[in-house]
C-alpha positions as CSV (number, residue, x, y, z in Angstrom):
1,X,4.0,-11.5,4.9
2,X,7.6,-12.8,4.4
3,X,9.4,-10.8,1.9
4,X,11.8,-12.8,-0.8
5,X,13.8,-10.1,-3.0
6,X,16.6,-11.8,-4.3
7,X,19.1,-9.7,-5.9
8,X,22.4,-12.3,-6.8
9,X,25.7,-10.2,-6.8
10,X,28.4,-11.5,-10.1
11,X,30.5,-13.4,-9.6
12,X,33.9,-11.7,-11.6
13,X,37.2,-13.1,-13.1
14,X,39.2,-10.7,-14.7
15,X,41.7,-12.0,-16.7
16,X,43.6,-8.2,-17.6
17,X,43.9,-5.4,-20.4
18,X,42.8,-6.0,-23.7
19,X,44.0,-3.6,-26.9
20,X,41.0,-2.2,-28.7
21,X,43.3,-0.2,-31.2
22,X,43.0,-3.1,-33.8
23,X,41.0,-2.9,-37.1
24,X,38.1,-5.2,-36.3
25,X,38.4,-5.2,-32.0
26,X,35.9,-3.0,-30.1
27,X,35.4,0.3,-29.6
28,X,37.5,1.4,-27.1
29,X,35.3,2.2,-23.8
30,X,34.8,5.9,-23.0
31,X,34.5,6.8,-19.2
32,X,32.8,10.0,-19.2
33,X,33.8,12.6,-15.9
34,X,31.7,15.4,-17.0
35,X,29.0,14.7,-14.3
36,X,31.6,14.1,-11.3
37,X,30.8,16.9,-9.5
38,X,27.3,15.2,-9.3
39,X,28.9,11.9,-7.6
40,X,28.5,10.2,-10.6
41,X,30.0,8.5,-14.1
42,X,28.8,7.6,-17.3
43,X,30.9,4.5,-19.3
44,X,29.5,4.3,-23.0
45,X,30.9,1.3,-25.3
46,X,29.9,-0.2,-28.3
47,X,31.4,-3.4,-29.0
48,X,31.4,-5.1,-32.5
49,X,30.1,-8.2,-31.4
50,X,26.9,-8.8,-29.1
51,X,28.5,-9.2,-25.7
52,X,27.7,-9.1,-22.3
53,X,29.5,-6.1,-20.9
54,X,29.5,-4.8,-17.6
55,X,30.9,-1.4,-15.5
56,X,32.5,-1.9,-11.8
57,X,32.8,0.5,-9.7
58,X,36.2,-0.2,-6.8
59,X,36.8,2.3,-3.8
60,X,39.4,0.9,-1.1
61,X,37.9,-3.0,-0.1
62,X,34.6,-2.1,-1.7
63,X,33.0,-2.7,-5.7
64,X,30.1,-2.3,-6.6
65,X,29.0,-4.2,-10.4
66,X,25.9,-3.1,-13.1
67,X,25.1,-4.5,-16.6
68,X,26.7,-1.7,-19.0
69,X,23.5,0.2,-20.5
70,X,24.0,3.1,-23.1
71,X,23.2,7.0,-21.5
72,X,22.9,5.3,-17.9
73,X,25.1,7.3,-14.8
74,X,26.6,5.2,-12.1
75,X,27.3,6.3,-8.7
76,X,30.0,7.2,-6.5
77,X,28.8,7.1,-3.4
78,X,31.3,5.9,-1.2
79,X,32.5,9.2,-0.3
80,X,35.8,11.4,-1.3
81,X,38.3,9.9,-2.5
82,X,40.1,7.9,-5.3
83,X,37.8,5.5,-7.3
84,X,38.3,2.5,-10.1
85,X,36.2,2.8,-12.9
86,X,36.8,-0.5,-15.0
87,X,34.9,-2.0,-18.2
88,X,34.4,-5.9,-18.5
89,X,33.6,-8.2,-21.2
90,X,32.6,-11.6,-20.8
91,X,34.4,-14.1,-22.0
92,X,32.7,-17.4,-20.9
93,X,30.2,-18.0,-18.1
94,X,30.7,-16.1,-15.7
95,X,34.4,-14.9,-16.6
96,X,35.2,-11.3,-17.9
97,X,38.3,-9.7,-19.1
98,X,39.2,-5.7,-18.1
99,X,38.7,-3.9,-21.9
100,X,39.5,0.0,-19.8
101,X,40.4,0.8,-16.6
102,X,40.8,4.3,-15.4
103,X,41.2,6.2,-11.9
104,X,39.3,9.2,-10.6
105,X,39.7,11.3,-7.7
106,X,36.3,12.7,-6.5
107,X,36.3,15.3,-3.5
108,X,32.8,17.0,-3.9
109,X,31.6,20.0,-2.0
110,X,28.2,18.6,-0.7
111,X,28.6,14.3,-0.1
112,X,24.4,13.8,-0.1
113,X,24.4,15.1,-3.8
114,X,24.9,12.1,-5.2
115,X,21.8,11.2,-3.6
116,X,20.0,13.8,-5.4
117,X,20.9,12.0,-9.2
118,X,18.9,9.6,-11.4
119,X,21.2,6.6,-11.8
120,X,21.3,3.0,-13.5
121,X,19.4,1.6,-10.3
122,X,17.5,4.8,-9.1
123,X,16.2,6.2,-12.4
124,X,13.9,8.7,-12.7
125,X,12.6,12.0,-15.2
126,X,11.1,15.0,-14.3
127,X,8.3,13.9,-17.0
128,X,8.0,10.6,-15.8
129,X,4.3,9.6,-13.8
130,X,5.7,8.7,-10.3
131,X,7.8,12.2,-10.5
132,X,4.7,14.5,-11.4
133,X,3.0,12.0,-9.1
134,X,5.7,13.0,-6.0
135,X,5.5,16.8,-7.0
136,X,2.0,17.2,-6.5
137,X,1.8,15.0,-3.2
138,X,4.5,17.3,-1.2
139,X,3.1,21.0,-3.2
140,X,1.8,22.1,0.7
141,X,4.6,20.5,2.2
142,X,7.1,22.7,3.8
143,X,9.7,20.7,5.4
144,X,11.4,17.4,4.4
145,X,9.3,15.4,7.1
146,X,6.0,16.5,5.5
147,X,7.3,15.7,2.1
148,X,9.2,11.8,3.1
149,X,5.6,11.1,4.9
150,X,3.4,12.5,2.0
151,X,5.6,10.0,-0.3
152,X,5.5,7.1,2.4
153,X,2.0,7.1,3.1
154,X,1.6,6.9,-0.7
155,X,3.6,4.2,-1.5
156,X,2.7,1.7,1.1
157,X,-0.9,2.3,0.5
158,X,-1.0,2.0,-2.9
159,X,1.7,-1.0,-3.6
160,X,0.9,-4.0,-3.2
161,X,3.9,-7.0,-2.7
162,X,4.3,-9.4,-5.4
163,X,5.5,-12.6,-4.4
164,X,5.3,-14.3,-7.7
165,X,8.1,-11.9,-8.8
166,X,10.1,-12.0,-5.5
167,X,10.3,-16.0,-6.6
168,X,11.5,-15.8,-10.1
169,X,13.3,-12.4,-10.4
170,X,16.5,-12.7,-12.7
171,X,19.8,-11.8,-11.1
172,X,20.5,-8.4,-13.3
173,X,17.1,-7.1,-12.2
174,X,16.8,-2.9,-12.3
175,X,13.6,-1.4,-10.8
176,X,11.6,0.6,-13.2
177,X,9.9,3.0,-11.2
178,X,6.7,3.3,-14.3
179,X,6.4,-0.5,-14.1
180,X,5.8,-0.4,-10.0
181,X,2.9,2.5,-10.8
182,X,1.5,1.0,-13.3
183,X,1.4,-2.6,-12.1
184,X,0.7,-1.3,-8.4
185,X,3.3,-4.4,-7.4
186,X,6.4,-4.9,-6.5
187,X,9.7,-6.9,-4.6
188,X,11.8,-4.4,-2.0
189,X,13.8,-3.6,-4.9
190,X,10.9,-1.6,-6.6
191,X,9.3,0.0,-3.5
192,X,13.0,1.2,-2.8
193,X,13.8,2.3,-5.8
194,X,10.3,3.8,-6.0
195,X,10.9,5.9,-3.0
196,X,14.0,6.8,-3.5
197,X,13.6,8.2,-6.7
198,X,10.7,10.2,-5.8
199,X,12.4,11.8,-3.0
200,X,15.3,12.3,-4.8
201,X,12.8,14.2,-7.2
202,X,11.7,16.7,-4.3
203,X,15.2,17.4,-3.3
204,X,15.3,14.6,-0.5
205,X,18.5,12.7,-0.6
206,X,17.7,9.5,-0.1
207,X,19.7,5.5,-0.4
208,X,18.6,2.8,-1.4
209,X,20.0,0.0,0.8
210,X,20.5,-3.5,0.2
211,X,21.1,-6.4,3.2
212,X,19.2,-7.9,5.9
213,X,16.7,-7.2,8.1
214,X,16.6,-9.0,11.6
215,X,12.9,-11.0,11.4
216,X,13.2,-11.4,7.3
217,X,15.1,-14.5,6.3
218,X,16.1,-13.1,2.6
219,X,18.1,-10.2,0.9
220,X,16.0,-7.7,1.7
221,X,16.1,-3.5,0.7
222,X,14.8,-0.4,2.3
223,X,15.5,3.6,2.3
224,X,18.3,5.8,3.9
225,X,16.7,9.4,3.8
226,X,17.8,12.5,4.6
227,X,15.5,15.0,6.2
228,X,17.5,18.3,6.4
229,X,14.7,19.7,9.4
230,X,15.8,16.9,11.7
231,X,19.6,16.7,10.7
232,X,19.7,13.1,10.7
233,X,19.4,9.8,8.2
234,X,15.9,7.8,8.8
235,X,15.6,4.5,8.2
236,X,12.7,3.7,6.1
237,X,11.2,0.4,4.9
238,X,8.1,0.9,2.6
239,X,8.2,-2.8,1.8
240,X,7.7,-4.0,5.2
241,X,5.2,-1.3,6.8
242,X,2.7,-1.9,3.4
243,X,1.9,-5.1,4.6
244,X,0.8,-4.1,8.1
245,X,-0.5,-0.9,6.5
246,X,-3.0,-2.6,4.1
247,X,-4.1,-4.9,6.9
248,X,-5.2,-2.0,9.2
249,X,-2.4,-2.8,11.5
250,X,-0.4,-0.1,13.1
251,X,3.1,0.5,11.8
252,X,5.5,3.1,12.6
253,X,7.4,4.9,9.5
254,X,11.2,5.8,11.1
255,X,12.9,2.4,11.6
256,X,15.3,1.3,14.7
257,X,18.2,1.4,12.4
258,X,20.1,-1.9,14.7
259,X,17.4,-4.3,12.7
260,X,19.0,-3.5,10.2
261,X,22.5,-4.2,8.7
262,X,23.3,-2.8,5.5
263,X,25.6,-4.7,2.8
264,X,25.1,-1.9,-0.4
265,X,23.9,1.4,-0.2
266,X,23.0,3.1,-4.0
């Protein structure tokens, strides 16, 4: 029942500022603010050469680092306040060099928003299966607890864990919610991501949190919701209650958050 979901963090050296004005050099990066008041940024750039190219994200001691993908929104989720945006480019191995670099001050007027977006890592379209699938399991539901245990109930019935994955998933790996419905697998990352994105569908802010659980030896991810009719965060882990769930076992859907410590939250 043991759960492996390895998800490597990047190692990063960055060697400074690069000019891109020169015939021949890159496009210079554009970091896009038009969606801050959504707790988010997009970063398009088109290099002239194929190169590994990445965004990283800095608030105070904390970064957070994705694979650079055109029309994909990152998050700023660490709250209010002043944020690096920086573009890398790899120069060798695992070595990159800072191509743009900008500040941003983000104060926004409700801090779960950013909880509400489809990101890089949570990504999700009204059109997409698993969305029309969440808006026609919560139709009746008329609070968020009806609607986060219509989705639960759901997803650790019909998901099954796929350990052949868990052992030889690469370390840039983004959940595609489609994939999980279609395949009806997935590691921690997917039935996260999964959830997350189909509450964040229904107007449930909801995290996806990486770290460690206290009885699961690896890197391990679960949910942060928000349920607006009991004023609180629950924790959630549809990973770990599937497996007792498709047993027959009894498991219980809100978390004691203290087996729990959390390392990222997206």
């Amino acid at each position: 029942m043991l759960q492996r979901c390895i998800i490597a963090f990047f190692s990063l050296i960055l060697l400074g500022l690069t000019s891109t004005a020169a015939l021949g050099q890159p496009l210079r990066p554009h970091i896009d603010q038009s969606v801050l008041q959504n707790g988010l940024v997009r970063v398009s750039y088109m290099p002239t050469k194929d190169v590994l190219t990445k965004v990283m994200i800095s608030k105070g001691d904390k970064s957070y680092t994705y694979s650079l993908k055109s029309n994909d929104q990152y998050p700023l989720q660490l709250g209010d306040g002043e944020y690096t945006v920086s573009v890398l480019e790899n120069v060798a191995g695992n070595q990159y060099k800072v191509v743009q670099k900008e500040k941003l001050a983000v104060k926004l007027t409700d801090k779960n928003k950013v909880f509400l977006q489809s990101t890089q890592i949570v990504n999700w379209q009204p059109d997409m299966d698993g969305i029309q699938k969440a808006k026609q399991l919560t139709e009746k539901a008329t609070t968020d607890s009806e609607k986060v245990t219509a989705i639960y109930n759901y997803i650790v019935t019909t998901i099954r864990y796929d350990q052949a994955k868990a052992n030889t998933v690469v370390t840039d790996y983004v959940p595609s919610i489609e994939q999980t419905l279609q395949s009806a697998q997935g590691i921690c990352y997917d039935y996260s991501a999964l959830m997350a994105a189909m509450l964040r569908s229904v107007d449930v802010p909801t995290k996806l949190v990486m770290g460690r659980k206290n009885d699961i030896p690896t890197y391990h991810a679960w949910n942060l919701v928000y349920v607006k009719d009991r004023n609180e965060w629950l924790t959630i882990d549809s990973t770990y209650d599937a497996a007792f769930v498709q047993k027959d076992l009894p498991s219980t859907m809100i978390k004691n958050s203290a087996e729990y410590v959390a390392e990222k939250e997206y």
